[in-house]
Structures are given as C-alpha cells and as structure tokens.
C-alpha positions in Angstrom: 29.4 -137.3 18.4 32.4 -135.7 17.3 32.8 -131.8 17.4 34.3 -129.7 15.2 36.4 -126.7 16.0 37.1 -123.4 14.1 40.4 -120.4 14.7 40.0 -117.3 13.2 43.4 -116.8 11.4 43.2 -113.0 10.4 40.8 -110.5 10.6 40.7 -108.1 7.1 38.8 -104.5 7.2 38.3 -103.8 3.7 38.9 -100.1 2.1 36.3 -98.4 -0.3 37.0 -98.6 -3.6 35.7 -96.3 -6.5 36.0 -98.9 -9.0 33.2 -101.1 -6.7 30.8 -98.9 -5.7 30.6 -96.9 -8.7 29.0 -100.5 -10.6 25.7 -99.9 -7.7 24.7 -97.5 -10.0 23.1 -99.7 -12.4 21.1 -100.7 -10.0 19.7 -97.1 -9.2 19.5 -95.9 -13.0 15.6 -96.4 -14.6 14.0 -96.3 -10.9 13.1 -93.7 -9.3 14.0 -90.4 -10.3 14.8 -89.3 -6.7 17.1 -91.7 -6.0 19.1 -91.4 -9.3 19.2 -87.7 -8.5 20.8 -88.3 -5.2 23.1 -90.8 -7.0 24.3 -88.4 -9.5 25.2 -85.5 -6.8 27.5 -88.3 -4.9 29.3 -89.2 -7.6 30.0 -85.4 -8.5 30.8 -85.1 -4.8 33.5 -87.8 -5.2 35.0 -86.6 -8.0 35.8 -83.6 -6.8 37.4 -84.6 -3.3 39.6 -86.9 -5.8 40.9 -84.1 -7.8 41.6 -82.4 -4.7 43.4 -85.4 -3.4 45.3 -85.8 -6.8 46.1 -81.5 -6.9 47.9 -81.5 -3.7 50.1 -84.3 -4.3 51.2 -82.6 -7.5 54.4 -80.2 -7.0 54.2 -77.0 -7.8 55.6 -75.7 -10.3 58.0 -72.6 -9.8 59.1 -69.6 -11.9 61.9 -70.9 -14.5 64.7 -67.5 -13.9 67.0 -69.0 -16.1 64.7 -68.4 -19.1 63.5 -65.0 -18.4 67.1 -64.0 -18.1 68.0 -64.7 -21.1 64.9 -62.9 -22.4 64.9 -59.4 -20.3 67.6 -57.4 -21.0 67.1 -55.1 -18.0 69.1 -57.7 -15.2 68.7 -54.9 -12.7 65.3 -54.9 -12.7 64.9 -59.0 -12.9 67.0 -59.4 -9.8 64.9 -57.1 -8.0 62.0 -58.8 -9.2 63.4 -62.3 -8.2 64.1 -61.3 -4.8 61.0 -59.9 -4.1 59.2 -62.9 -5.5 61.7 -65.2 -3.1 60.1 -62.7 0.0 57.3 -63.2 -0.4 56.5 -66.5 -1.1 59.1 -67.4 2.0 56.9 -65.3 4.0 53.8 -67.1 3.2 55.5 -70.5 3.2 56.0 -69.6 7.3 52.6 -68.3 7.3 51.2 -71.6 5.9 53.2 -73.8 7.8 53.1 -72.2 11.4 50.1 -74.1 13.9 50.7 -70.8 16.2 48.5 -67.5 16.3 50.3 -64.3 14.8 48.6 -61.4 16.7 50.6 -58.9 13.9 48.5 -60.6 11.2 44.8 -59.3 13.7 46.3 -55.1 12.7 46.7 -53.5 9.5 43.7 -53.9 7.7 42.4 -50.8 7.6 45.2 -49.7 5.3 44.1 -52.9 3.2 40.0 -51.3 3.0 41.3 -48.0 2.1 43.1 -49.3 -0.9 40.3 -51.7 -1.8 38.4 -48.9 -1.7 40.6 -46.7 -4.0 40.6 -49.6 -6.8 37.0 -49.9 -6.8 36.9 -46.1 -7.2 39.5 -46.3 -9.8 37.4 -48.9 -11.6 34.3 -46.9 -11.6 36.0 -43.8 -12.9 37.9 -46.3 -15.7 34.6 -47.5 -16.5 32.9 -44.6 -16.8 36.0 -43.0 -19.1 35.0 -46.0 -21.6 31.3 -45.9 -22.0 31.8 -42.2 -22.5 34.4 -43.0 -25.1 32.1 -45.6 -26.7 29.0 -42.9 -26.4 31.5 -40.5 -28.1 32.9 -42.8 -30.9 29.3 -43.5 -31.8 28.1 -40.0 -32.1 31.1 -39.2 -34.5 30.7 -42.2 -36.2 26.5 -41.6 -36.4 27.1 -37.6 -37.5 25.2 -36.3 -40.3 27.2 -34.7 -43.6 27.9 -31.2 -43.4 25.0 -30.3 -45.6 23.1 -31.4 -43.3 23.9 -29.5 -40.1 21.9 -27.3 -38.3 23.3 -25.9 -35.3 20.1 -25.0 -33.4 18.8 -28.4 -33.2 20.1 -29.5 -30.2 17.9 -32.7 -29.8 18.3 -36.0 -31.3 15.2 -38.4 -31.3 16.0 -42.1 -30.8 12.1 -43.0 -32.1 12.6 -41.9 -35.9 16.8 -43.0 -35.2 17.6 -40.0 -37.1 20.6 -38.3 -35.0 20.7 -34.7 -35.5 23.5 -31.7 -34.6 25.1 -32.2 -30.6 26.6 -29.3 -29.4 28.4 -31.2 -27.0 30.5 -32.8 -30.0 32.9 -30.4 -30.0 35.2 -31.9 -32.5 32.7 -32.5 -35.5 31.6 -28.7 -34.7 35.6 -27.6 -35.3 35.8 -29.5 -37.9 33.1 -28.3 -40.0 34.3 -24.4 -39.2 37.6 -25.2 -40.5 36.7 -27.4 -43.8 33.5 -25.3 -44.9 35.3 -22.5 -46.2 37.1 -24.7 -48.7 35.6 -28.2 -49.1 32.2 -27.2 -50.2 32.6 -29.4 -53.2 32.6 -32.6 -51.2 34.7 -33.9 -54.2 37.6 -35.8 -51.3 36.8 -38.0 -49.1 39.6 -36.3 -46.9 39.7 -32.7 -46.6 42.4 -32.8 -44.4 44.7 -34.5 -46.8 48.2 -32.7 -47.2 48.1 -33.2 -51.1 44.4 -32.2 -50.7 45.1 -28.8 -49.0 47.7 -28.2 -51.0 45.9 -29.2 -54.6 43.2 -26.2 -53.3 45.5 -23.4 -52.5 47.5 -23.9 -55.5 44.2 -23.8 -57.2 43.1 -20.2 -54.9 46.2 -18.9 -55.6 45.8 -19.4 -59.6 42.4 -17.9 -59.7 43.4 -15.0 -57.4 46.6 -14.3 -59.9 44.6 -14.0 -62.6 42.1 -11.9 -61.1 44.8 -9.8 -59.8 45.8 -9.0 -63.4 42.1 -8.0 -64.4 42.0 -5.0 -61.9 43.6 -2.8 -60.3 42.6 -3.7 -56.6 44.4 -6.7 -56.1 43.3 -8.8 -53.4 46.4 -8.9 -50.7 44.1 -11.1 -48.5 45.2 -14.7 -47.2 44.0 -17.5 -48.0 40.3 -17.6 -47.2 40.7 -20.7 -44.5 42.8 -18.4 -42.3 40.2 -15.8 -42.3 37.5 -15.5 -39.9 33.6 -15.2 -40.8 33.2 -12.0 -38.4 36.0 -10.4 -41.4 33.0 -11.2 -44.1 30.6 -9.3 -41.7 32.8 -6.4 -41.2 32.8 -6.1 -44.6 29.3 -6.8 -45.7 27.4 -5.1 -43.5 24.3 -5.2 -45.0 24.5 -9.2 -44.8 25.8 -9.2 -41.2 22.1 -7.7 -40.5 19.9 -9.7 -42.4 21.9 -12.9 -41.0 21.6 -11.5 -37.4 17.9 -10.5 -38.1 17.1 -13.9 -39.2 19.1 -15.9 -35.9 17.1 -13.8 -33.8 14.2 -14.3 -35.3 14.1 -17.9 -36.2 15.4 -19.2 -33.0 14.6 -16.5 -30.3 18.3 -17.0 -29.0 20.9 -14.4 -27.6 22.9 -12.6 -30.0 26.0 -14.0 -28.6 25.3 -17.8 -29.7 25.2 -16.3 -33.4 26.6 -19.3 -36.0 29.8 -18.6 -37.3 28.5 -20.7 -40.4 25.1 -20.0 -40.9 22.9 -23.9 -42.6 22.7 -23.5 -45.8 18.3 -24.0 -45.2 18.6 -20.8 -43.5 20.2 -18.8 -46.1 18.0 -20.1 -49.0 15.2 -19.0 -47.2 16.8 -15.6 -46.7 17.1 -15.6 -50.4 13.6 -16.3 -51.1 12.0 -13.9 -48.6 14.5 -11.2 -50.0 12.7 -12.0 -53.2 9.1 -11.7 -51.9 9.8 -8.1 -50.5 12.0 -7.1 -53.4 9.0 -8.0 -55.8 6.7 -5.9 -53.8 8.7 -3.0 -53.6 10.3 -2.9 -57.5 6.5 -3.2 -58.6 5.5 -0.2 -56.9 8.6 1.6 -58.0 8.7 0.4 -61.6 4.8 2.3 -61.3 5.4 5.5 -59.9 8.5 5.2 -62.3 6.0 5.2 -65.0 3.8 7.8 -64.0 6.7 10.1 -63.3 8.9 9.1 -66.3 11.3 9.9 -64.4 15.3 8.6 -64.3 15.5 7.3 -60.7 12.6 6.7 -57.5 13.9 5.2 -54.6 11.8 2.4 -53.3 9.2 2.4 -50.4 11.8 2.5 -47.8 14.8 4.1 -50.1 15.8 7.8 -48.9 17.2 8.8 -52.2 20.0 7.9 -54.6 22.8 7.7 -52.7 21.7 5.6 -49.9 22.6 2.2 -49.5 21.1 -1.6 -47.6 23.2 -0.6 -44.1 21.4 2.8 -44.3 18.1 1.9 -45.0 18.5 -1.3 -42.2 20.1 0.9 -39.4 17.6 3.2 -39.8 14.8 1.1 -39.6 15.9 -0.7 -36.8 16.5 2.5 -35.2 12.7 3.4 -36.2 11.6 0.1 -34.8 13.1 0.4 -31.6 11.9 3.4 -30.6 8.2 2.6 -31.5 9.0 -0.7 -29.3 9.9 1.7 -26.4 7.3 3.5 -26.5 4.9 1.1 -27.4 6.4 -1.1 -24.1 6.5 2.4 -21.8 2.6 2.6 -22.3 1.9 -1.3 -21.8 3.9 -1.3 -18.8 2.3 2.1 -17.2 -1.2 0.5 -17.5 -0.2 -2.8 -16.3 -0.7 -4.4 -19.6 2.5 -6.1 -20.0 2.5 -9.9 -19.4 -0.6 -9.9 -17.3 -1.5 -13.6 -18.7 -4.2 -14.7 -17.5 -6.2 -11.5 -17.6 -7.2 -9.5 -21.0 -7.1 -6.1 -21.1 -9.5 -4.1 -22.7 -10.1 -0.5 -23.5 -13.3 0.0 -25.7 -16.7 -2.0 -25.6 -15.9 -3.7 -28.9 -12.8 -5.3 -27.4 -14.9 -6.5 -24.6 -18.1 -7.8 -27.0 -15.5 -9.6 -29.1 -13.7 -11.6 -25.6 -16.8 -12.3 -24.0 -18.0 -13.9 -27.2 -15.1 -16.1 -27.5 -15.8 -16.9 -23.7 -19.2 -17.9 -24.1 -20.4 -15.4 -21.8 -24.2 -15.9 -22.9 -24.2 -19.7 -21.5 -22.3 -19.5 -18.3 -22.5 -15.5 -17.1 -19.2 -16.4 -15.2 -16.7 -13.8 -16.9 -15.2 -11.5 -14.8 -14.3 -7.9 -15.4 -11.8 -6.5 -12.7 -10.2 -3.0 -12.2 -6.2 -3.0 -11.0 -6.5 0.7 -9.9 -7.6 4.1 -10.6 -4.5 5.3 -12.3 -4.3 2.4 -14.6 -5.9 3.8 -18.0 -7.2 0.1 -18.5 -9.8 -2.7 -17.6 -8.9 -6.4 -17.3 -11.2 -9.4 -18.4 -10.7 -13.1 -16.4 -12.1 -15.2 -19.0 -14.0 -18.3 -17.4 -13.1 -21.0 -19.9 -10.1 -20.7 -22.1 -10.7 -18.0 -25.2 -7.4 -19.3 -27.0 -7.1 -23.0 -27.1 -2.9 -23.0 -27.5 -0.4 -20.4 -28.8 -1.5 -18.1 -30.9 0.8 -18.5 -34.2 3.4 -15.0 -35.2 1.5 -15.0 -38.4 -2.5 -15.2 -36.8 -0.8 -11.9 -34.6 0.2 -10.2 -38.1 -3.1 -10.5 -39.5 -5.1 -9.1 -36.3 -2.7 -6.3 -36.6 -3.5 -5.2 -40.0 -7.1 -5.8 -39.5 -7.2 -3.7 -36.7 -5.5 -1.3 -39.4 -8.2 -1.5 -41.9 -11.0 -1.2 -38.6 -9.5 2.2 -37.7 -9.0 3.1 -41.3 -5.2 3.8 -40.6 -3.4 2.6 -44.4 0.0 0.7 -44.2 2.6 1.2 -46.4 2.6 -1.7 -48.5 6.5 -2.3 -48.5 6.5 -2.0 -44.6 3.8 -4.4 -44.3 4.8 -7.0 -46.6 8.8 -6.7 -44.1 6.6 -7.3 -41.1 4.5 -10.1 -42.9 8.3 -11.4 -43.7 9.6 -10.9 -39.9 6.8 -12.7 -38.6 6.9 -15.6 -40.9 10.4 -16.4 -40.0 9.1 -17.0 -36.3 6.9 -18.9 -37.6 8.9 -21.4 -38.0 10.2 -21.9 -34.4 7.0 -24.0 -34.1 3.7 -23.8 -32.0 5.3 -23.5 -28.8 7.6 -20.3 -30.3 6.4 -17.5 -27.4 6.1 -20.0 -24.4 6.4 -23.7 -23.4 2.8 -25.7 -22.5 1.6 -24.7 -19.3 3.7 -21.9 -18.9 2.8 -18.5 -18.5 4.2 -15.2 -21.5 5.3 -13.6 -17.7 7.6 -16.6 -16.9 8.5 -17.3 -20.2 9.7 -13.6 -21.0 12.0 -14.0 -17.5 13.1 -16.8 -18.7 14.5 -15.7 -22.5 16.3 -12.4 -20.2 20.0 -12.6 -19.9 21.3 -12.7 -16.2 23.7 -9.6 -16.7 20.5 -7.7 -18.6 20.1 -4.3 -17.3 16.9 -3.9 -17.8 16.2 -6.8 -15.9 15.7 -5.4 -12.4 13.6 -3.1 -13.4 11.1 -6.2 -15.1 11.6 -8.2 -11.9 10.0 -4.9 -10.1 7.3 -4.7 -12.3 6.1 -8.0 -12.3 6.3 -7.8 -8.4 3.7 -4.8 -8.9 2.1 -6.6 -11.3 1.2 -9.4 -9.3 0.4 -7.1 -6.2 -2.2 -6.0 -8.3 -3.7 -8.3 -9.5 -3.8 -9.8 -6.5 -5.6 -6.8 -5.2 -8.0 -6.0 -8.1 -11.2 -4.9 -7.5 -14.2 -7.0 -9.5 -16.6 -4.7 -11.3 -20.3 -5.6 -11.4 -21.8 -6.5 -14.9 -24.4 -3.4 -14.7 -21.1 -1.3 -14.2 -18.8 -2.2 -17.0 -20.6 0.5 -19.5 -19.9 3.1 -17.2 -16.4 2.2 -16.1 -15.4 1.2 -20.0 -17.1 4.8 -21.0 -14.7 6.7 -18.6 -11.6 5.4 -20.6 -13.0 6.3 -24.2 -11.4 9.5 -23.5 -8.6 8.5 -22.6 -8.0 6.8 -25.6 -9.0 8.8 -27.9 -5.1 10.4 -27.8 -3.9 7.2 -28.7 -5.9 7.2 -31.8 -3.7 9.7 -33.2 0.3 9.6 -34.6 2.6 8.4 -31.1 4.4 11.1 -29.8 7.7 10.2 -31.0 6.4 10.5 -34.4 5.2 13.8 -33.8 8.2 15.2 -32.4 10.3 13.8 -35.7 7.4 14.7 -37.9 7.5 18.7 -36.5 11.7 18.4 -36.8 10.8 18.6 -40.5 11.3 21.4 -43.2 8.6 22.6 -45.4 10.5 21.1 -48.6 11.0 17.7 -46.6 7.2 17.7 -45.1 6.0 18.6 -49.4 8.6 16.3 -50.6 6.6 13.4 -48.2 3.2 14.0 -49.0 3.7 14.7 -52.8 5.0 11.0 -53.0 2.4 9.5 -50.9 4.9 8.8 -48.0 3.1 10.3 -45.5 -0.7 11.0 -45.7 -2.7 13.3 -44.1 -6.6 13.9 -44.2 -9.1 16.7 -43.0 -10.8 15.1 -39.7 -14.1 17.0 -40.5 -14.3 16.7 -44.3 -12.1 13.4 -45.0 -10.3 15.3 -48.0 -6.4 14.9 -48.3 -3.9 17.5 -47.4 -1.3 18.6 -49.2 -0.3 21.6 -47.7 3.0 21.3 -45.7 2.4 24.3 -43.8 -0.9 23.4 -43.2 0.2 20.1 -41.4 3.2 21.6 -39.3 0.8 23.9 -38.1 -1.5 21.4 -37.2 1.3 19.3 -35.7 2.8 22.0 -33.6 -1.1 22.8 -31.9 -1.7 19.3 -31.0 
C-alpha cells in the first residue's frame, strides 16, 4: 500500500476586507427585520471608523501668511497676530505629543469658570437687549395713527389684537407732542421732512404777515412748534379749567399726569356738553329777557355784565369746595365717611327703604349697631348685599335730586343740569369708576391719595378710629331702633336748614344785594308757617342773623 505524504508550504492569515463582507448583506436583507437592523448600524459603525482613519492621515492644512499680507494693510498688527498664532499652536503641539503628566495643567481653572461664567452672563444680557429691541420695533411698528391716541389707555388687549396707547413708548409719545402742533393735516407721509418743515413755516409765516397787516396787534410770537401747550393755558384760562375739569373727572387721575395734548374724543365731547348746559341756561335767559325787555341778564350763574368764564369757574369752584369741606367735616365727625360695609342712617325712612332692599321681612337678620354716643348717627349691617355692584355717577345724581324734590328744597336748573354734566363725564370711566371688584370705597380712597398729600395723615388717623369703632359697636335690639332713631330727629332737624357757610355768606350781604337775589329768583325764601314767599330783604337778614 503506498502512502502519501503532505508539507505545508506557507501559512496565510487573511485581513478583513470591506469590499467582502459588505456583499453578506444580501443575505440579511428581506429576513428578519431584527437582524437587518443590526446589519444596518454595523455598517454605519464602519463607516465612520473609516473616515476617521482616512481624516487623520490627511495633513492639515495651515494658515497661508503670504496671502493675508498682501491683503491687510496694517503689518504691525499681522505680525503680532502670526506670532501669537505660531505660540500657541507650538504649545499645544508639546501638549499633544508629550506621554508625561503636566501637574501645571491640574491649576488654573478657576480663572477659566469665572470667565465662562462672565460670557454666559454676557449672553443673557445680549439676549435680553434683542428681544427687547424686537418687543420695541414691533410696538412702533403696530402704533395706531395719531388720531387715534388716547393717552389714558394704558392697556393693550391681545384677544381683539387691537394695540392701543403704551406709555412706556416713549418715542411715539415725543413724537406726537412735537408733530401735532403742525401736521394735523396728515397731508405728508413725513412730517419730519426738511422741505416739509420748511414748506409749513413758509406757509405760517405768510398767513401771520398778512394778518399782521389787518390789525394793529401784531403777533411777535414764534413759530407755534416752539411754543409750549401750558403758554395756550396761560392764556386761555377759561379752557385750561374745563380741560383740567374734564382729566379729573374722566379719569380720576392726579393733576400732575395732565396731557399736554388733550384726544381729540375728549374735546368733542367737551364741546357737546358745553352745548347741553349752554342750551339750558340761554333758554332761561332769552325768557326772563323777555319778561323784562330788558338790554342785558346775565345767565343762571353770570354775576353781571362785566364778568367773564375764569370768574364765573373760579368762583364756583371756590363755592364747591367749601360745601365739600363742610359737607366732609360733618361725615367724618359722625363716622360716616367710608364706613363700607355699614349704612348709615338718620331718619326711619332711610332705615324702611335699606331694610327693604335687604329683605328684612324673610330672613330678620339685619343688624342695626350704634358706634358711640357722640356719633349723631346709626349704622345698618345689611345681611345680603343691598347693591349688587357699583352704583353708576349718574344713578348717585338722580338720588340726589330726588332727595331734593322729597324735602321740597328747588335746584337751580343751570346748576343742576352742570352737576348732571360733571357726573356724566365719570360716567364714562366705566362700572368699576369708584373702586375695583372686591375692594372696599375705604381702601380704594387710600389708594387714589398722593404719598406727599397732607391731608393724608390725618385720613390714615381716622380710618384707624373708624375701624376701632366699628370694631367696638354696640348692636341695638329691633324693639329699640324707634327709640334710638327718634333721639336723632332732633338732631337733624338743623341740618334741614341752609349749611352754615351759606349763612355766614348769606348774612355778609347788603340789603340791595339780598333784594337784588330774591327779585331775580336767585335765592328763594318761604314763610315756614304759612308757605308764602318772601320778598323782604330785611325780613330775611333778620331772620338769618336770629338763627
């Protein structure tokens, strides 16, 4: 038998080739979804440890000097910047390439979190600088036309995406000051056009010159854009009032936030109320004109012939503020001032009339409490709420004059139809125009006081006595309240009469004067026993002078 022998000649390990193995995949693609998934992820994983392989072997490519040289003109600067370039990429080179431990590399890093932390702080900051410039750019870009601007509406609702006046856009503000005097036309789209400006004051300037030759006051003022609105007021006094009058009233705001520029709504509605109390009082003058046939008759609130608007305002706000004063001194020395929740009462139809709005017949809860002996007033805790809400400025104004025509005490018609005026106009702050919801008249008054008020110390005291006493008032039983309200009927019976500071004016008067008012009607004065009319003056400042 003959055997065959074998050598082994060489031994070959062979390498792994992309180019075989990445054929297997045909065999894994249209089985099972697992495996092709695994499949997939190794080949991903191979092609990036190839690019790696093929990136480092690449050189590096290094800054080209020679070109930015002939580019920067600066060579000072280049060199500097070359050097320091060479530094530090030398020093990381040794970094990169040294197998030993640098301890000095372990230190230092502190310095490296503070400054980390200064550029994220700087980042914020720059961040913040451009939303705020974005916020800004939209607001100016979203503005409303200067007809349209109302510088008491502070809000801007995002539901009906109708953006109204921002205070805090300070530039659109200035730039409606400075362009309203002069650009009311709207007729450039520029008002701040050099041949724009100049086109209107050569235009001022032509009209002025040939109103300067028409009379013989010329008018040596400027032109109008370098004149101030508080220059109008000191001139117009009469307007400065009625504007002043109306800010106060329509937005219940401090004097000092007064628009230099009142909104055009604003003084169209002046205009028309002007009209509604100038058609009241010309009606009643053009009849006792009539009657009288005679030349001139001051109006309702006129003095004579020679008086004039500032007169007759300054004196009526003089008249108004001392029947405030002493209205306020009597509220306030009976406790009657801001002592929401509690109703004070003084007669038993005051009382009938709030426990009827209470419901005091169903639940019997009503409670009527005293706050002292000295206090020349009794105080009703309603159970349930008599008023559901604010009551509106015009509801007050017609309780008033029906209280007037229950006591039988006759309002001028004039007056009356300037109070129906004055409260109309707060009337339009809206239903919350005396307080917010669920806020108190006592916290809301404190609230609408200036800081620097002097007479707020002495509100702050009397609030604190205020609450003392009601937080010490004593509950009166039901079968008592006729006794204890029949103990201030007298009291008030005083009260029924002229106010004192109208009695003191009234008996400062002449004979003529005293004639002169009741002949026109002006004041009225009637026997208390026999209900005639008196038109003796001497009679009356007799009368005056006993009581």
């Amino acid at each position: 038998m003959m055997t065959r022998s074998f050598s082994l000649l060489k031994l070959c390990r062979p390498l792994r080739s992309n180019c075989a193995w990445h054929g297997l995949g045909n065999f894994v693609v249209g089985g099972n979804p697992k495996q092709e998934k695994c499949w997939n992820e190794l080949k991903s994983h191979d092609d990036a440890v190839s690019n790696v392989i093929q990136s480092s072997n690449e050189p590096v490519e290094s800054i080209d000097w020679k070109k930015w040289e002939d580019r920067i003109a600066h060579q000072e600067i280049l060199k500097h910047m070359k050097s320091t370039y060479d530094r530090n990429m030398q020093l990381i080179d040794t970094i990169a390439n040294s197998s030993a431990h640098l301890p000095h590399l372990d230190k230092g890093w502190e310095l490296y979190e503070v400054a980390k932390s200064s550029c994220n702080e700087a980042t914020a900051a720059a961040n913040k600088l451009i939303d705020d410039g974005i916020r800004t750019l939209w607001i100016s870009q979203n503005n409303p036309p200067a007809w349209k601007i109302d510088t008491n509406e502070v809000c801007y609702s995002f539901a009906s995406k109708t953006l109204q006046w921002l205070e805090s856009d300070q530039y659109w503000q200035a730039f409606v000051e400075k362009h309203a005097m002069y650009s009311q036309s709207g007729t450039s789209n520029d008002p701040e056009a050099p041949a724009q400006v100049e086109a209107t004051k050569k235009e001022w300037n032509t009209k002025m010159a040939k109103f300067n030759e028409r009379t013989d006051t010329p008018m040596l003022y400027d032109y109008m854009n370098h004149l101030p609105s508080w220059e109008f007021y000191d001139i117009n006094r009469k307007q400065f009032y009625e504007h002043m009058e109306y800010f106060l009233l329509r937005t219940g705001d401090d004097f000092r936030h007064f628009p230099d520029i009142p909104p055009w709504k604003w003084l169209t509605h002046l205009e028309d109320l002007r009209y509604k109390a100038f058609v009241v009082a010309q009606t009643r003058k053009r009849k006792r004109q009539l009657e009288k046939v005679s030349r001139f008759e001051p109006t309702d609130l006129e003095t004579g012939e020679d008086c004039n608007g500032s007169e007759i305002n300054m004196q009526f706000l003089m008249h108004e503020k001392q029947s405030i004063e002493a209205t306020l001194a009597y509220l306030m020395g009976n406790f009657m001032f801001l002592c929401d929740p509690l109703i004070p009462v003084t007669n038993k139809f005051q009382l009938g009339y709030i426990l009827s709005k209470d419901g005091f017949q169903h639940h019997k809860q009503t409670q009527l409490v005293s706050l002292g002996d000295d206090v020349d007033a009794l105080f009703v805790l309603p159970y349930t709420k008599v008023l559901h809400g604010c009551v509106s400025p015009l509801e007050c104004f017609h309780a008033i004059m029906e209280h007037h025509r229950l006591s039988n005490l006759k309002i001028n018609p004039s007056f009356a139809t300037r109070m129906e005026i004055m409260a109309q106009v707060m009337q339009e702050r809206g239903p919350n125009w005396l307080k917010t919801r669920n806020e108190t008249a006592m916290e809301a008054f404190m609230r609408r006081m200036r800081s620097d008020d002097p007479l707020k110390e002495h509100f702050s005291e009397y609030i604190s006595e205020l609450q003392h006493r009601i937080a010490n008032a004593t509950p009166i039983p039901v079968d008592q309240w006729e006794n204890a309200l029949s103990k201030l009927s007298t009291t008030h019976q005083v009260h029924q009469t002229l106010d004192p500071h109208v009695t003191s004016k009234l008996q400062s008067l002449t004979p003529d004067e005293m004639h002169q008012l009741l002949e026109t009607g002006h004041l009225i004065v009637k026997d208390p026993e026999t209900g005639a009319r008196i038109l003796d003056p001497n009679q009356v400042l007799e009368s005056l002078v006993k009581n």
